[in-house]
C-alpha positions, 0 to 999 in steps of 0.5 A: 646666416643660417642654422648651423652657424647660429646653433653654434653661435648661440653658445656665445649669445649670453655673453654678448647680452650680458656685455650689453647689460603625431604621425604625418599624411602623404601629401597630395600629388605635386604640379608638373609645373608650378602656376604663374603667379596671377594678379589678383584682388589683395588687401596686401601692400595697401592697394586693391590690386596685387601685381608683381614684375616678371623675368624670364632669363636666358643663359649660355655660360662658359666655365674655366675651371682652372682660372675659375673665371666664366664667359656669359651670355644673357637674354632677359625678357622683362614684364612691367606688371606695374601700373608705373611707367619704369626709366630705370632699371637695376641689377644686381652684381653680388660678386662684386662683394668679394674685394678689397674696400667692398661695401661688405669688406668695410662693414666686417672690419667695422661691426663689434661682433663680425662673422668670424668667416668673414673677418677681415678675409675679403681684404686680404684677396688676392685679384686671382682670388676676388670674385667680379662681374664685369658687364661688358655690353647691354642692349635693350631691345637690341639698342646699346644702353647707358650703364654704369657699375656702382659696387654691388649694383649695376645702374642701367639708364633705358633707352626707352621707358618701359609701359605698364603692361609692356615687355622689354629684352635685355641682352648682355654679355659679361665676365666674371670670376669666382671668389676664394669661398668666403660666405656662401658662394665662392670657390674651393672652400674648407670642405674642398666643394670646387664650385658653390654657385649662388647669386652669379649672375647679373640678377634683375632687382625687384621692383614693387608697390615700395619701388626699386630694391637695388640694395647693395651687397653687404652681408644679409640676404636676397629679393628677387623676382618671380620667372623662368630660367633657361640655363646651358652651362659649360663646363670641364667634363669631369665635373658633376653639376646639380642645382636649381632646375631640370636637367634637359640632357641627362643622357648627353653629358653622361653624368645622368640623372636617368638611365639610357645611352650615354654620349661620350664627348669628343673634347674637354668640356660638356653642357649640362642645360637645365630649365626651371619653371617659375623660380626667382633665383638659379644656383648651381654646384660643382665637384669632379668628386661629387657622389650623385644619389636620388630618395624619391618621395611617396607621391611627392618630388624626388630628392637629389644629394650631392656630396664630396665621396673623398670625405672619411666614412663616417662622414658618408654614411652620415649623408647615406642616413640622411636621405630617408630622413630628408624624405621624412621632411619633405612629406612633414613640411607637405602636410604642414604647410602646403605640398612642395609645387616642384618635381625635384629638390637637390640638397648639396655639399655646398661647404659653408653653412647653408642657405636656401635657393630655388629647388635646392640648399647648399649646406655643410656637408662634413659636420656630425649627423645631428648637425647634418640633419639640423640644417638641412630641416632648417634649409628644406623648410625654407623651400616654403619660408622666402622660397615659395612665400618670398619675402624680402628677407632685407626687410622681413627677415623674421618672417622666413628666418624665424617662420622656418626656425620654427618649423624645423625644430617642429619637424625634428621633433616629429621625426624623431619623437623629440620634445618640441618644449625644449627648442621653444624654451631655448628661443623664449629664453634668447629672445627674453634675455635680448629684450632686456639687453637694452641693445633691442633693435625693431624687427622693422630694421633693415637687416643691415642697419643693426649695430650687432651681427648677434642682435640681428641673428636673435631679431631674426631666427628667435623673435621670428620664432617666438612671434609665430609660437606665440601666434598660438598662445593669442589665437589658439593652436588650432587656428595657428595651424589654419593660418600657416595654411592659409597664407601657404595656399594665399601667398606662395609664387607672391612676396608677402609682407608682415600685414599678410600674414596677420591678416591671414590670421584675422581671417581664420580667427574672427579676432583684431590682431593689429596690434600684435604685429604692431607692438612686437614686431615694429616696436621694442614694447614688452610684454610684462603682466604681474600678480600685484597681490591675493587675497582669499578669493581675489587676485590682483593682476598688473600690466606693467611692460608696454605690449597688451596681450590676452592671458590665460591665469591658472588659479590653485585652490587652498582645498588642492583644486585647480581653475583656468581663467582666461582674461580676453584682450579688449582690443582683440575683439573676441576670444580664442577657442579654450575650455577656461572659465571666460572672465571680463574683457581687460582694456589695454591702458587700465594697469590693473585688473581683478579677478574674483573666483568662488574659493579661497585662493591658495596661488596663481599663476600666468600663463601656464604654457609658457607660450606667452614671451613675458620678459620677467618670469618671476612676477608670473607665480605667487 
């Protein structure tokens, strides 16, 4: 679930919890084609040695656009990078979601606060409007196989396990029918986009150093595994087709992406043939009404836009104002994190919400401007938040939810000279009524096991925020930007997990921060410090919620002058970079600490930033 939906959502978020109780450089030039990932030596995942599975697919689909079904071929060349020896395998069959007494279906009758563009709509479908995919034969290595369809997950039992080390090709042919549009993928939709292509086709799930994750289908969001894809797609010839990957034949299907002779097709259909390098998963959208516009980044990708032309005016020229701003993005997101590997990136009317996929978003297309602009910063900023570093968004959905909420709210405030302070007040102001709900859940819960859609979206876009906000306040705003950095050019073309990203900031801070990762992420401990009393020219400081946390006091004078003291966790095992008057170590199970200074008190105060997500302000002043 993305920006825009929570945006609007967000209005709602305090009843609910209350009910429970600088100018931008041009980034270097991009890779013709994004490395390989390579095994390399990592502390991550507690081995010594990183490796990650690879798939290379080849496809050959056939759509009709009148049925809405499609015909498909698929030849999959899978590597067993493990060091295991695999007897299974899984795949997942996502569309298999959109019927009647799905797994997804019964979750949204039964949750206290579903999605309202779910509701109870799937089990009202018709079987012309369910979506499907049947698999209707699959060899490995040219022998039939045993398999068996269980709701969302394809089992496969192989005829022959697969080595470490070793390549396998599945071969299979499969049908399949677009859903009414219901979450993100799905036909004819409320903005009227005829095709929004996203999780189609049987996907290989991933297996890691956790093992196999064929999790099925139920509301959340994706792991998929690093490869190429070869793609030819058939399709009526009035219809435009952009998506993930380069088109091959631009001047063959006449709706080109450059200029040159174009065919003129005999019959009714045209194959548009597209190819993208090192990707883990492939979307596509289509619309016979499709305006098809190009901006090119300085010495970046170019960006395609994809947008319905029977919208009102206003609505067009919002998505012409887009485009130098998307531009804008893309050169900030470069500089900020790490320069974009791909030569194109496509953002298309896509008719609900928005979600990132590979080189591309499909976002809402007719809301206002501001709205527009709002989630396409959130969804570009993904292309490097769980596209590039890709993490299981099942598990670590904070680690790309939060991680991009954070970087879009930054990029608009560059862009358009906005303040930053706002969006961050808003996320610590969320995240704090949250935790004191008393319906918290750890951001270690899986995205489907929370007992509310909200708590889940909170865990995810605003403690996520927080957590890489408040990186800053613990190790300084310097050291943040280092390590935002460092993991780009550490783990991007990986799967990171939560260890890897702390690590990374150890490594560029000299500082211990387990306990950071742990406390905030794994538990639902709190960060609550208090001034227990003054006197003259001495203030006592209380510990009183579970979280330890570093902290930097700002002491007012009784003459008018004004100190800053800063308080070093002991378990850091240092100090971050600041001009502050460095005072004692505090250990974390001493609930008090006293802090002297050389005039008369007149008040104190913590954490004068506001970066610090204490979850009672009012003890935080005297």
């Amino acid at each position: 679930m993305k920006k825009l939906y929570y945006y609007l959502l967000s209005v709602t978020i305090v009843f609910f919890l209350l009910s429970c109780k600088t100018v931008q450089k041009t980034p270097g030039p991009i890779s013709q084609t994004p490395p390989k990932p390579a095994q390399v030596a990592s502390v991550s995942n507690n081995t010594s040695f990183y490796w990650q599975q690879r798939v290379d697919y080849k496809m050959e689909i056939d759509m009709d656009v009148n049925t809405y079904q499609y015909k498909g071929k698929q030849e999959l060349v899978y590597t067993n990078n493990s060091p295991d020896v695999l007897y299974k395998v899984f795949y997942h069959l996502y569309f298999n979601a959109f019927q009647p007494g799905s797994e997804m279906d019964i979750r949204s009758q039964n949750i206290p606060d579903p999605d309202p563009r779910v509701g109870d709509r799937i089990g009202k479908l018709k079987p012309d409007e369910i979506g499907y995919i049947h698999v209707n034969s699959l060899k490995q290595n040219g022998a039939d196989i045993t398999y068996e369809t269980v709701g969302t997950v394809l089992e496969v039992e192989l005829s022959k396990p697969i080595q470490p080390g070793e390549k396998v090709t599945f071969n299979m042919d499969f049908d399949a029918q677009v859903p009414i549009q219901i979450r993100r993928s799905g036909r004819n939709n409320k903005e009227g986009v005829a095709l929004s292509m996203a999780q189609w086709y049987p996907k290989l799930a991933e297996y890691d150093f956790e093992g196999w994750h064929a999790d099925p289908y139920i509301g959340r969001e994706f792991h998929g595994v690093w490869g190429n894809f070869d793609v030819k797609l058939t399709i009526d010839k009035n219809y435009v087709v952009g998506g993930t990957g380069y088109l091959q034949n631009p001047n063959e299907i006449g709706h080109g992406y450059q200029t040159g002779t174009l065919y003129q097709p005999t019959g009714n259909k045209l194959t548009w043939h597209f190819v993208a390098p090192n990707v883990h998963d492939f979307t596509w959208a289509a619309d016979p009404n499709y305006i098809h516009d190009k901006a090119q980044v300085p010495n970046g990708p170019m960006l395609h836009f994809f947008y319905k032309n029977s919208m009102p005016k206003e609505k067009l020229e919002n998505w012409k104002n887009l485009q130098p701003k998307a531009v804008a993005l893309m050169e900030f997101f470069s500089e900020n994190i790490g320069a974009y590997p791909y030569k194109q990136y496509s953002i298309i009317q896509g008719g609900d919400g928005g979600m990132e996929y590979g080189m591309c978003t499909l976002i809402a297309g007719e809301g206002s401007f501001n709205g527009l602009f709002g989630v396409t910063a959130h969804e570009m900023a993904h292309s490097w938040f769980q596209f590039l570093l890709a993490t299981n968004e099942l598990k670590h959905y904070w680690m790309d939810e939060g991680f991009t909420e954070y970087f879009g709210e930054y990029a608009e405030s560059v862009i358009f000279n906005k303040s930053f302070t706002e969006p961050t007040e808003r996320a610590y102001n969320i995240y704090r009524s949250y935790a004191n709900s008393g319906v918290e859940q750890p951001q270690t819960t899986h995205a489907d096991r929370f007992n509310y859609n909200q708590a889940s979206a909170i865990s995810a876009y605003y403690k996520g925020y927080v957590f890489l906000s408040q990186l800053r306040y613990v190790i300084g705003e310097e050291n943040q930007k280092k390590t935002i950095k460092k993991y780009f050019n550490d783990f991007s073309f990986k799967h990171p997990v939560p260890n890897d990203i702390i690590r990374t900031a150890e490594k560029v801070s000299g500082l211990e921060l387990d306990w950071y990762l742990m406390d905030f992420t794994q538990t639902t401990n709190t960060i609550d410090y208090g001034i227990k009393s003054i006197e003259d020219n001495r203030v006592t400081l209380e510990r009183i919620g579970l979280m330890p946390m570093p902290l930097d006091i700002r002491v007012t004078y009784v003459d008018g002058s004004i100190e800053d003291f800063y308080i070093p966790l002991q378990m850091m095992r240092g100090e971050k970079p600041t001009n502050a008057t460095l005072k004692p170590d505090w250990a974390w199970a001493y609930p008090n600490y006293t802090l002297e200074t050389n005039k008369s008190i007149g008040s104190v105060q913590i954490d004068p930033s506001g970066l610090m997500a204490d979850i009672d302000l009012e003890n935080n002043k005297k």
